[in-house]
N, C-alpha and C positions, 0 to 999 in steps of 0.2 A: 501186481498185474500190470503187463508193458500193453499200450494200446500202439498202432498204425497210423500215419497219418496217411491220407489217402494220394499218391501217386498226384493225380493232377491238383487235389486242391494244393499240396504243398506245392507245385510249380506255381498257381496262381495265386499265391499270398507274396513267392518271394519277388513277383513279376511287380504287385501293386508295392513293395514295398521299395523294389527298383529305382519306382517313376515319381513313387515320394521324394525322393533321396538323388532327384534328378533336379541341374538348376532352371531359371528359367531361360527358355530360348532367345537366339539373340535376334537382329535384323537382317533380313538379306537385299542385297544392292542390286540393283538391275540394272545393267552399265546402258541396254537398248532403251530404257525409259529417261535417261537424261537429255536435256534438248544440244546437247553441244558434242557433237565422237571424238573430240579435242582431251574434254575433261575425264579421267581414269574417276569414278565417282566411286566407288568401292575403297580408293586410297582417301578418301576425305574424313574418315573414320578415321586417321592419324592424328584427325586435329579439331575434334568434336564427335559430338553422338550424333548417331545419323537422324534425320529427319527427311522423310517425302520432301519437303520443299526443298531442298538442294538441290533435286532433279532439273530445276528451273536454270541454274547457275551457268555460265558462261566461263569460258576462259577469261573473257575481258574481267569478271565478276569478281574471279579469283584473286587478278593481280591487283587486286586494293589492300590484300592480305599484306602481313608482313613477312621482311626475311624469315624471321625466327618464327613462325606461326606455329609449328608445330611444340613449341615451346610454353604456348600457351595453352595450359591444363583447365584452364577454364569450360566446365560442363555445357557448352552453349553450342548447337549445332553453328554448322559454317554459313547457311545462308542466314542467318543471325548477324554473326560474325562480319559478312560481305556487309547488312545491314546497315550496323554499327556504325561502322566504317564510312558507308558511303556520307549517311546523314551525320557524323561527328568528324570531319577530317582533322582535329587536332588530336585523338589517338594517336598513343605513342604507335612506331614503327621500329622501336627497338626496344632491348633490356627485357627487365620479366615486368609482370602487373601492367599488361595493356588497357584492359578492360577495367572497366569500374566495377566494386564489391558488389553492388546488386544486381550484376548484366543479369543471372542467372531468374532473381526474382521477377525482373523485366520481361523476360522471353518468357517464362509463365503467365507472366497477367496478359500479356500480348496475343500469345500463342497456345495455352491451354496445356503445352506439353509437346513431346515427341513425337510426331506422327506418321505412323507407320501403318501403310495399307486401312488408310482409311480410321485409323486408331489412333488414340494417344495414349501415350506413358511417362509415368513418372522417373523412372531410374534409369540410370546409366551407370557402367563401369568402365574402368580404363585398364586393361591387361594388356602386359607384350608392345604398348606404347602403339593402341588401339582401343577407342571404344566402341562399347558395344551397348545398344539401348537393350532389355529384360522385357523381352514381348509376353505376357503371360494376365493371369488374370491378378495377380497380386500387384502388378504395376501400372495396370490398364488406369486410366484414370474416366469415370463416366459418367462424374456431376455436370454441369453447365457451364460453359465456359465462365472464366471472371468478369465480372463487370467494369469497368473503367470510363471512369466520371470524364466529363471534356468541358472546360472554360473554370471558371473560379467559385468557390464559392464562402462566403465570408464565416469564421471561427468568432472570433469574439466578438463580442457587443458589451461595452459600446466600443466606438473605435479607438487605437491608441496603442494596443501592444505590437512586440517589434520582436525581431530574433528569435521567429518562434521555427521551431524542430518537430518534425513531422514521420509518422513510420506507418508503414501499412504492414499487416498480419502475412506474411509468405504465405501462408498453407490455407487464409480466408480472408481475401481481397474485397470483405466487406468489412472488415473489421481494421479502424484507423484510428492511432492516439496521437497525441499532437498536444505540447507544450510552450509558453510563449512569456514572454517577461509582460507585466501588464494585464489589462486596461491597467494601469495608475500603475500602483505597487505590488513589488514581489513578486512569484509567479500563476499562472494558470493553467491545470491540467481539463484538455478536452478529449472528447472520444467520438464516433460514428459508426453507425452500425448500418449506414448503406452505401459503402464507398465512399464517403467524404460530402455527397449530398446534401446533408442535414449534419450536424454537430450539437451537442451537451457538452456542460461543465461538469468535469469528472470531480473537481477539488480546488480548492485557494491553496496555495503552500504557506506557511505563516509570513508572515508579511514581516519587514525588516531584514531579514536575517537571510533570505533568496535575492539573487540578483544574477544577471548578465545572461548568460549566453545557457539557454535549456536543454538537454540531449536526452531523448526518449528511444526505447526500447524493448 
């Protein structure tokens, strides 16, 4: 026995299966929303993911950049990038690797993400030697922004260790490990679970047999 399927429902199976099978949408640039008619702002997607706050950017802003800017594949939107730049002026201005390995973790803990019409997102892609941030609900990002500690606050007790190496969690910027040669001998592993606020001893490493310089990750 052959059954039918019914004229419209099968349009509207292959319509959702369509929009399943659809990626996510990218940003779009409103050249009338930038404060400078100087800056082409739609071309700055050649040389980062867009973010709202580029809107803000200047011509003057721009030429902090490098010749080769567009060289640099580094996921960090441009008013980032201006940033960077203005408060680090000993950034290379040439060759590849201008930026340090973590810009990327930086502008998140900073910045919370990509922000687009009021939103933030986490991803971006690079296609055609352009990116494009992924506006959608899979990238949205819509926890609370990260917390970031300000002044110092002291890891061991008692005092006395030296050369210690420190990492924060990318994905939960409350979560911080931190290893150090000392107090006295050997090493010591700590941990924080409110941005570096507070610290605990996670561990002694055996004593003797550790020494110098700790690298955690």
């Amino acid at each position: 026995m052959r059954t039918r399927i019914p004229t419209v429902l099968l349009l509207c199976l292959l319509l959702v299966l369509g929009l399943a099978a659809l990626p996510l949408g990218a940003q779009q640039v409103v050249q009338s929303r930038g404060a400078d008619a100087r800056v082409d702002y739609a071309a700055l997607t050649r040389l980062g993911p867009w973010d709202d706050r580029n809107y803000a950017l200047t011509r003057d802003d721009l030429a902090l950049l490098a010749p080769n800017e567009a060289e640099q594949t580094d996921p960090i939107p441009v008013f980032f990038r201006v940033e960077l730049r203005r408060n680090w002026p000993e950034l290379r201005q040439s060759g590849p690797a201008q930026y340090p390995r973590s810009a990327l973790q930086i502008f998140r803990q900073l910045y919370k993400g990509y922000q687009v019409d009021g939103k933030y997102y986490r991803r971006a892609e690079r296609e055609d030697r352009r990116f494009r941030v992924l506006v959608g609900p899979e990238s949205e990002i819509v926890e609370a922004p990260a917390k970031f500690l300000n002044g110092e606050a002291r890891v061991t007790n008692p005092v006395g260790a030296a050369e210690s190496a420190i990492k924060i969690s990318p994905v939960d910027t409350d979560k911080v490990i931190a290893g150090a040669n000392g107090p006295g001998s050997g090493q010591t592993m700590h941990y924080s679970t409110n941005g570096g606020a507070t610290w605990s001893s996670a561990a002694a490493l055996p004593q003797g047999g550790t020494c110098c310089d700790p690298t955690v990750d």
